[in-house]
Structure formats: C-alpha cells, structure tokens
C-alpha positions as CSV (number, residue, x, y, z in Angstrom):
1,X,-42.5,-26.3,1.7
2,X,-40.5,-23.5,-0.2
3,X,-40.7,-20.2,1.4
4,X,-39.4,-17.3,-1.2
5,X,-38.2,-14.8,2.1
6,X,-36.1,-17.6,3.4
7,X,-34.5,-18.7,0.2
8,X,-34.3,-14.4,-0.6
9,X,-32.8,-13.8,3.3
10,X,-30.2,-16.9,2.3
11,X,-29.0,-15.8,-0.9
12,X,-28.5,-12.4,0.8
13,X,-26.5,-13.9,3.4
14,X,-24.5,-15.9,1.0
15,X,-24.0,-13.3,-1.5
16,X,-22.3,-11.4,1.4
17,X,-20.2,-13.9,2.3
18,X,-18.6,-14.3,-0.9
19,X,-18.8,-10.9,-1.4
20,X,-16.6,-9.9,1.8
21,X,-14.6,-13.6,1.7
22,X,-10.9,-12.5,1.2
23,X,-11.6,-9.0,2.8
24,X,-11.3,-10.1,6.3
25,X,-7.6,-10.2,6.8
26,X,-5.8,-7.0,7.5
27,X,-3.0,-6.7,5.2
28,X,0.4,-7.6,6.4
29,X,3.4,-5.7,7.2
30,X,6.5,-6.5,8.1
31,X,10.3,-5.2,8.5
32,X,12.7,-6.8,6.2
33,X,16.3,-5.6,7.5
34,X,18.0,-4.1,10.3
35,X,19.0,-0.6,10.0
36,X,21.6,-0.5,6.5
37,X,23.6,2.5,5.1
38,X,22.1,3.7,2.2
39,X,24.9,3.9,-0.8
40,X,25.8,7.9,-0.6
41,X,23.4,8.6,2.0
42,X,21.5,8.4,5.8
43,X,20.9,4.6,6.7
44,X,17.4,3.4,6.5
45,X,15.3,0.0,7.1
46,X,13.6,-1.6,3.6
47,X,9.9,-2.4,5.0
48,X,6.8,-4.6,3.4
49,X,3.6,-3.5,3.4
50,X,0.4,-3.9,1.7
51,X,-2.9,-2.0,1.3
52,X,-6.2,-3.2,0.8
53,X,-9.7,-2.5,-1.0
54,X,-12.3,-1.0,0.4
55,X,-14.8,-4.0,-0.5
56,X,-15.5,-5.4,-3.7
57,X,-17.4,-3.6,-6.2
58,X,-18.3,-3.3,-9.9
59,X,-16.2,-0.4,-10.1
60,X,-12.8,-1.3,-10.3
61,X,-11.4,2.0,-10.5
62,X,-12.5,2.7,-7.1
63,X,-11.1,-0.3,-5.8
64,X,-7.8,0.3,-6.9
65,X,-7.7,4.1,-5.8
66,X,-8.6,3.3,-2.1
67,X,-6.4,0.4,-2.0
68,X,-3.2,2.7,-3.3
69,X,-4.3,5.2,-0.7
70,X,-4.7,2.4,1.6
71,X,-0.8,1.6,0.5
72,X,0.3,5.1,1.1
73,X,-2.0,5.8,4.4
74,X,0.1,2.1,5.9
75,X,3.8,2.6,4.9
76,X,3.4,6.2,6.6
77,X,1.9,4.7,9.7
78,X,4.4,2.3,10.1
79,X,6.9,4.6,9.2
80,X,5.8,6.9,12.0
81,X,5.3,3.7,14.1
82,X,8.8,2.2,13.7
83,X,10.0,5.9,15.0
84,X,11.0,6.7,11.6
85,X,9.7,10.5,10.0
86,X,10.3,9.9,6.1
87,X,10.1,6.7,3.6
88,X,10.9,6.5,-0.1
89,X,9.4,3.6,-2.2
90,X,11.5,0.9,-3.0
91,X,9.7,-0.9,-5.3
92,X,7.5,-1.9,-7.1
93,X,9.9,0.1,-9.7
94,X,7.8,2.0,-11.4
95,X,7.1,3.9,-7.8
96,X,10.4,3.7,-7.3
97,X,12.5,6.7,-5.5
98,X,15.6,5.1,-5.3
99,X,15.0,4.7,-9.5
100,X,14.1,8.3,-10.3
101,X,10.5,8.6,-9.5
102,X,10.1,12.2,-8.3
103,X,6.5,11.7,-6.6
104,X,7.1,12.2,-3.1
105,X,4.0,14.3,-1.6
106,X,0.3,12.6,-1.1
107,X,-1.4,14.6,-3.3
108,X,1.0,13.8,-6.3
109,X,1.0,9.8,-5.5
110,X,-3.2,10.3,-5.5
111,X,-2.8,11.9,-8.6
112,X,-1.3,10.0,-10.8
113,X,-0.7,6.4,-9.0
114,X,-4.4,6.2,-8.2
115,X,-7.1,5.5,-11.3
116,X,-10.3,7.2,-11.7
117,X,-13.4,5.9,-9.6
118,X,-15.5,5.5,-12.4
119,X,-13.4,3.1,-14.2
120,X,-15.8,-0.3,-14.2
121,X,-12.6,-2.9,-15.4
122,X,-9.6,-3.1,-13.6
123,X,-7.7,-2.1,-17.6
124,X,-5.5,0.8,-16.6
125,X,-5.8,0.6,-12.8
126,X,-2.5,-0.4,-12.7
127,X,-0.7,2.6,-11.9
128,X,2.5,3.2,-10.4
129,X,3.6,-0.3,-10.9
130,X,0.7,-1.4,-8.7
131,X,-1.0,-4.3,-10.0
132,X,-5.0,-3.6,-10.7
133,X,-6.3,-6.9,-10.7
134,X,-5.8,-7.9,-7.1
135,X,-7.7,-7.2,-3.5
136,X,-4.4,-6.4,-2.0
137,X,-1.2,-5.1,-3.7
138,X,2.6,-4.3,-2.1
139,X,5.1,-1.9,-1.7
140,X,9.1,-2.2,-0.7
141,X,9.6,1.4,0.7
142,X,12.8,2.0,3.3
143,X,12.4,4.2,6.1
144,X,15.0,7.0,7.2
145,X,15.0,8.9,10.6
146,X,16.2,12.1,8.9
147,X,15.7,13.1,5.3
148,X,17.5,11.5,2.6
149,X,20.2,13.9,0.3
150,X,20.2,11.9,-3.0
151,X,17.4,10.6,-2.6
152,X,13.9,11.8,-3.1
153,X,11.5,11.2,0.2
154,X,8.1,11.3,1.6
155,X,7.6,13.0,5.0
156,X,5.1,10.5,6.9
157,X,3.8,13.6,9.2
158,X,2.8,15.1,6.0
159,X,1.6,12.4,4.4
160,X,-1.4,11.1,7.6
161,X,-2.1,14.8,7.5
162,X,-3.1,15.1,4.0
163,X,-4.7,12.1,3.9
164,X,-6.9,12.7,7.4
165,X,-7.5,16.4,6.0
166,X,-8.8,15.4,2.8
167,X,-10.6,12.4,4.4
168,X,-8.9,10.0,3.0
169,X,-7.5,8.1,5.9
170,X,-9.1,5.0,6.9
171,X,-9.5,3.6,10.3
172,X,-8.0,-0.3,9.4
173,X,-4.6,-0.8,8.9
174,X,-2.4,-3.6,8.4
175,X,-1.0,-6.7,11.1
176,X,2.7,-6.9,11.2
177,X,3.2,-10.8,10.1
178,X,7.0,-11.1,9.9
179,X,5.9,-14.9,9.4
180,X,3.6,-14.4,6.1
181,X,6.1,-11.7,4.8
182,X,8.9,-13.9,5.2
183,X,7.1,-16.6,3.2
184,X,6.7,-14.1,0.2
185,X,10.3,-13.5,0.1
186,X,12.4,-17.3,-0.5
187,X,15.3,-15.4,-1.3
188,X,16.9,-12.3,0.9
189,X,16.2,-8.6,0.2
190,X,18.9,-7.0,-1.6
191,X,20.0,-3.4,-0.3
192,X,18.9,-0.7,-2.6
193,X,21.1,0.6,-5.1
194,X,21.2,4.4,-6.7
195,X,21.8,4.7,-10.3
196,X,25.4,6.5,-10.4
C-alpha cells in the first residue's frame, strides 16, 4: 500500500542528499614549496588553498560571495597557521599581487571579488579570476613572515579580524591534503616572477 507521508518523508531525505552530496569534504590545502627568495624581495612559501560554498542554493550570487570569502577567511588562517603574518595572491591572475592587483585589505577583496547575493545565475560571479560555476574554487597565494617591499600584501591579523568583526568568518575550514593537491599539480610550481 502507498503511503503519501512516507514517499513525502523520502523524497525529503533524498532531495537532501543530493542537495548536500559534494558539500561534505572540507576543501583542501596544501603547501607547495619550501621557503624561496622572492625576486627583489623577503622570501616566502607559494601555498594552495580552496574555499567552499555555503550549500547549494538558487542563488548563485550568494554562493559564490561566501565561497570567495570562504577563500580569503582559509589562506589567512593558514597563513597565520604556518607562522606566517602576510600573504599575497599568486594566482589565479586576475587576483594576482605579484601581477599588479592592488587589492590587498578584506573589505576591498569583498568588494569587488565577491558578486552580489541576489544574483540567481552564476553569469558574472566570476570575479577576480575565480571561476563562478563551481562548489569549490582555488587560489595560489605565497606567504611572507615580514611584509613584502615590491610587492603589494595582505596582513592575515587584519584580515580574520575584519572578517570575525563583520561576521563573516565561518567556523569550517579546509584539510591540508598535500596528497590531493599534489594530484592537481602534474607539473612543478614555478617561483613567482615580478614584472620588471
């Protein structure tokens, strides 16, 4: 016999399950050198690390804006985490500091590398470089124990504050997987190099 609250209380249980499938792994971090001298500056350590969604929803502009913060709140953590106090962005190149981007607070990298909330398709979410149609996107960022001179820099300090002032910081984070990072990257990380 067909009972209507069973089949209701399954497709529930389904629907969530495909909702939240993919959302259950932490994204992964990793370090990709050792410690290298920057050209015409302090040495630093190129890093990996991703930044997830909140959960899926229709809106993919709010997706995409807490995943980018998500990306910003992780590469300060591990910044700070790795004993490091600032980080510039790497790549992807449009966020890139080493290339001439010159956002380098959390405020400005919410402003204009996150896309409005209210945005229901992921067109234009990619800001910054940072792909909109996926649950997870990356970042290449190095990490520096004392400011950079040439180059412009984040302050990770100032970056968790912001974002736990403004409540913006999450409570998940991101697994260091050296192994699933390693398996993104077949061929090896080239060192940085400033535009002379």
């Amino acid at each position: 016999m067909f009972s209507k609250s069973l089949f209701v209380s399954g497709s529930l249980s389904l629907l969530a399950i495909l909702t939240l499938s993919g959302c259950g792994s932490a994204p992964y971090a990793a370090g990709l050198s050792s410690e290298l001298p920057m050209p015409n500056d302090v040495p630093g350590k190129i890093f990996y690390v991703e930044g997830k969604e909140a959960w899926r929803s229709p809106s993919g502009g709010y997706n995409a804006k807490t995943r980018n913060i998500h990306i910003l709140q992780n590469t300060a953590d591990l910044t700070l985490s790795e004993g490091y106090r600032y980080f510039s962005f790497e790549r992807p190149i449009e966020l890139s500091n080493f290339d001439g981007n010159m956002i380098n607070t959390a405020k400005e990298f919410i402003d204009k590398c996150t896309p409005s909330e209210g945005q229901i398709l992921d067109i234009g979410n990619a800001r910054c470089g940072l792909n909109g149609t996926a649950m997870k996107a990356s970042v290449l960022f190095v990490a520096f124990k004392e400011a950079p001179k040439t180059i412009l820099s984040y302050d990770a300090k100032e970056v968790k504050a912001y974002l736990q002032e403004n409540k913006l910081y999450r409570e998940d984070s991101y697994e260091v997987n050296e192994e699933a990072v390693a398996k993104l990257f077949q061929k090896q990380t080239k060192i940085p190099q400033k535009k002379q």
